[in-house]
N, C-alpha and C positions, 0 to 999 in steps of 0.2 A: 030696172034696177040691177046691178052689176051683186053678183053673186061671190065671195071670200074664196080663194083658190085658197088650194094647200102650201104652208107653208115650203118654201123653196130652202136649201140650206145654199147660200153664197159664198163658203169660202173657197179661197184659190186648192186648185192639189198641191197636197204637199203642205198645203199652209199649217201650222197649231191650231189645235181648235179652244176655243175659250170655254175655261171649265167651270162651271157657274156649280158654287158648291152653294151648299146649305148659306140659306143668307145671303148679304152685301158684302161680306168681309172682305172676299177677293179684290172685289173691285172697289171699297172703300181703301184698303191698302193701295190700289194699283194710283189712285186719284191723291190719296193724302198722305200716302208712304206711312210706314209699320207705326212711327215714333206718334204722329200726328194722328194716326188713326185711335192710336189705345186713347190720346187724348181727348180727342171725342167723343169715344164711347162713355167718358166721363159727366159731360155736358149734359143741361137740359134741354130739351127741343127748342126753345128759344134760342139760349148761345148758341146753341149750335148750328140753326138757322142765320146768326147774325154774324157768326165767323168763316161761315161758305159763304157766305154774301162775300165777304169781304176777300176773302180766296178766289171766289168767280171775277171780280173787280182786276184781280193781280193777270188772270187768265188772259182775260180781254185784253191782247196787246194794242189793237186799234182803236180802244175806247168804243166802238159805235154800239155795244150795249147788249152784244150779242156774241157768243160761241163759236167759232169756226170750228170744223175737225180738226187742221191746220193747228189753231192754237189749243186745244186739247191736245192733241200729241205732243207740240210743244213742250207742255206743261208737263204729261206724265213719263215723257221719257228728262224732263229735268230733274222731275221727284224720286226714280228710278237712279238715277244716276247719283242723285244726292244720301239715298241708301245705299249703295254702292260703297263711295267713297265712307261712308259712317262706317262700314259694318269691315271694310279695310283696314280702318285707323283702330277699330276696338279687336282686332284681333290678331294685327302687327306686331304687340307685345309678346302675344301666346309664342307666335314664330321667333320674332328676332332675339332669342335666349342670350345671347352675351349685349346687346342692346347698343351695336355698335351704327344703329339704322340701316343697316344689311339685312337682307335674310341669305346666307348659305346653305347650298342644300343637303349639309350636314345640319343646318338647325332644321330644315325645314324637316328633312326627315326626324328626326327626332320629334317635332312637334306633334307632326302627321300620326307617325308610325311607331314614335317611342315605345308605349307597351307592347309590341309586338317582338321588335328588335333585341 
């Protein structure tokens, strides 16, 4: 019988290392983005089981029933991105202070750095 070595750490040098904090949170954000995750923490273990079904359904872009790595990263660098672009459009207004759809780096500093200034 084959005996459990010691855990090996695989990542590249140089690579980030994945910071598993207290909980899922991390990685339930990283999977379902901030907006999606609060929503769930909402949910009871049933929805919530029955609206990851249906998330895991959207994942699978080849239908055959199953997860790639391929299509996870797919997925979480779409949900990444799509916070991205959210948290751009809710904080565009703060910048673009004459609201001409510019930001100058006269507003921007002001935005940034105004009580300092």
């Amino acid at each position: 019988l084959g005996k459990p070595t010691a855990r090996q750490e695989r990542a590249r040098p140089g690579a980030v290392q994945h910071e598993d904090r207290a909980g899922f949170q991390y990685d339930h954000e990283a999977f379902l983005g901030k907006e999606e995750a609060r929503s769930f923490d909402q949910l009871s273990p049933e929805e919530s089981r029955e609206r990851l079904g249906k998330i895991v359904d959207r994942i699978d872009d080849d239908k055959d029933g199953y997860i790639t790595t391929e299509e996870l990263k797919t997925w979480i660098k779409r949900v990444q991105k799509r916070y991205i672009y959210e948290n751009v459009a809710k904080v565009w207004k703060d910048y673009d202070l004459n609201k001409d759809d510019k930001i100058a780096w006269e507003e921007y500093k002001q935005a940034t750095y105004g009580y300092y200034l």
